[in-house]
LODOMI-973177 format. One record per residue (C-alpha): x, y, z. Coordinates in pm, 1 decimal, always signed. Each point is the difference from the previous one (the first is absolute). Layout:
% residues N
{X=X; Y=Y; Z=Z}
...
END
This chain:
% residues 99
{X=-1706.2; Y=+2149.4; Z=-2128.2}
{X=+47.0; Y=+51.4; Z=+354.5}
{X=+269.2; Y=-163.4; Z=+188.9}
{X=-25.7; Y=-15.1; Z=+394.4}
{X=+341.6; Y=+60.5; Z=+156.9}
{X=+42.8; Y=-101.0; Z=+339.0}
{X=+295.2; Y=+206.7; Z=+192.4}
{X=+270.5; Y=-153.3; Z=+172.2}
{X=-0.5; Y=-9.8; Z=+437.0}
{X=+224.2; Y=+212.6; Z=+145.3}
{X=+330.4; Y=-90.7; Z=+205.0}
{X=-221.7; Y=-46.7; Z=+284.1}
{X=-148.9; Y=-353.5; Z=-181.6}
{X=+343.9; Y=-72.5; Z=-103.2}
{X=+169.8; Y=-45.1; Z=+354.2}
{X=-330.7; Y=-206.7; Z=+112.5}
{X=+95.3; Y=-229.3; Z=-248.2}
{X=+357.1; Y=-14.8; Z=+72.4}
{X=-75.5; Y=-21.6; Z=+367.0}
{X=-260.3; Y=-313.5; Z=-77.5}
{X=+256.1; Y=-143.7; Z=-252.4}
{X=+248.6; Y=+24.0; Z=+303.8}
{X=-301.3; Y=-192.2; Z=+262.2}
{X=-17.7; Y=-237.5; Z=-267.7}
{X=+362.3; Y=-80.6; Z=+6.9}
{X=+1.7; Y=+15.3; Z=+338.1}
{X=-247.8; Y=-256.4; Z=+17.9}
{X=+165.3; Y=-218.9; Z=-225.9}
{X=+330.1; Y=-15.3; Z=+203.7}
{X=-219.4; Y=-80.5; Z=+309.2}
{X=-193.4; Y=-306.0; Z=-163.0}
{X=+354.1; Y=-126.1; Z=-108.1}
{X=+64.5; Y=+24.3; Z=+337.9}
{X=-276.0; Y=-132.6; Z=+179.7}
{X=+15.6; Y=-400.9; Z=+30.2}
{X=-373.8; Y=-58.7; Z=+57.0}
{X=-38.8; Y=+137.3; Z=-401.3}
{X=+264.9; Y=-256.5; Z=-137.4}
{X=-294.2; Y=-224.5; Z=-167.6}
{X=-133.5; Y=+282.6; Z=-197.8}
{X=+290.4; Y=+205.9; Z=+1.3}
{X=+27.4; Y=+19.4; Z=-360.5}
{X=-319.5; Y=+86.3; Z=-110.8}
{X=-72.5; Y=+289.0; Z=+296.0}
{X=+366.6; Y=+117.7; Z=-208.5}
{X=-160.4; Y=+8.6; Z=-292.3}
{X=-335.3; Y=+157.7; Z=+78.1}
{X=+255.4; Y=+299.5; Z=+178.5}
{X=+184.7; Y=+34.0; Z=-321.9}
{X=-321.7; Y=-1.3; Z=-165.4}
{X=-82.1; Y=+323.3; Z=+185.2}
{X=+288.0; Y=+161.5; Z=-13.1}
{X=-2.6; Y=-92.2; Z=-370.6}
{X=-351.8; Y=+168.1; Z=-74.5}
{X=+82.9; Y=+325.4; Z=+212.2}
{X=+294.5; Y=+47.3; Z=-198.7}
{X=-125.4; Y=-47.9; Z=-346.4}
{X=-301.4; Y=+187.1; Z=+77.9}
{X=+187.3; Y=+321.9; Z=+172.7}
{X=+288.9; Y=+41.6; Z=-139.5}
{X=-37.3; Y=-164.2; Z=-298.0}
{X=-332.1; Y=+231.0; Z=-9.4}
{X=-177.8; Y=-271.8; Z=-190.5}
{X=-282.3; Y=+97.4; Z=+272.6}
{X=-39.5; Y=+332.1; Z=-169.3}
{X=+58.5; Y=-92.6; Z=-383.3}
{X=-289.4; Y=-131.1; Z=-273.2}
{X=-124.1; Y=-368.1; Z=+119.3}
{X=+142.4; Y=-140.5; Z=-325.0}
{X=+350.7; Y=+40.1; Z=+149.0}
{X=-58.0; Y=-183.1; Z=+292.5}
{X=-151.5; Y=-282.3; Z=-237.5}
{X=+306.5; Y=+28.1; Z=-192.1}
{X=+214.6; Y=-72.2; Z=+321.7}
{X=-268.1; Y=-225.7; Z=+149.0}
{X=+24.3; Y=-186.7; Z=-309.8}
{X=+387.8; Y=+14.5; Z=-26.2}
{X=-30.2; Y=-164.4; Z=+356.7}
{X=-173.7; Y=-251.2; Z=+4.9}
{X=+203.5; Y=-152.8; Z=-303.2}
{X=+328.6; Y=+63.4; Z=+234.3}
{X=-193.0; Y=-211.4; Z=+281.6}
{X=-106.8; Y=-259.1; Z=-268.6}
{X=+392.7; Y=-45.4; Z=-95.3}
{X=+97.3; Y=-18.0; Z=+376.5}
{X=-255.4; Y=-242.7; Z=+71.2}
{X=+65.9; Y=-230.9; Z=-304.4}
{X=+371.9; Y=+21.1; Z=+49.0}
{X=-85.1; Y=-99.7; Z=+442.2}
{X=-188.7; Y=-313.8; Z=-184.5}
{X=+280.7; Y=-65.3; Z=-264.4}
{X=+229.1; Y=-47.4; Z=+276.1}
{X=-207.1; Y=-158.8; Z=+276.4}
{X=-46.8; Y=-277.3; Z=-245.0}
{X=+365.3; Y=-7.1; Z=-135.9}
{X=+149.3; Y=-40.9; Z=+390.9}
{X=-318.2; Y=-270.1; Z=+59.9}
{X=+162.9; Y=-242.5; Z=-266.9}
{X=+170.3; Y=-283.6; Z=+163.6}
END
């Protein structure tokens, strides 16, 4: 049995992706900002935290260098959370609609 081990990126990759996790916050504060993006403020928010979200849990939560099955694991694990989130947004959009 062979296993293929992938080594880790030095410090080098590490303050790229603290420098583009700061851009990306950055660029969040400026679309807050920026009255033209009102209308689709939130989801240009969410597609930033997106980002930021997958840079961290692939760098430093090194799921980018670990077997596949734990990022199914966590994939998995995830899309349950957004399931909850999105059932609960429903739960009370219809619970505030009632007259």
């Amino acid at each position: 049995m062979s296993t293929t081990e992938r080594t880790h990126p030095g410090p080098v990759t590490y303050v790229i992706v603290a420098a583009l996790l700061a851009g990306l916050t950055a660029a969040e504060i400026t679309a807050f900002y920026v009255h033209a993006l009102r209308p689709v403020l939130v989801p240009v928010l969410l597609l930033l935290s997106a980002a930021k979200f997958t840079l961290v849990v692939l760098f430093y939560m090194h799921l980018a260098f670990d077997r596949w099955a734990y990022g199914a694991v966590f994939a998995f694990q995830l899309l349950i959370a957004i399931a909850v989130v999105l059932s609960l947004g429903a739960l009370f959009a219809a619970f505030w609609a009632l007259p």
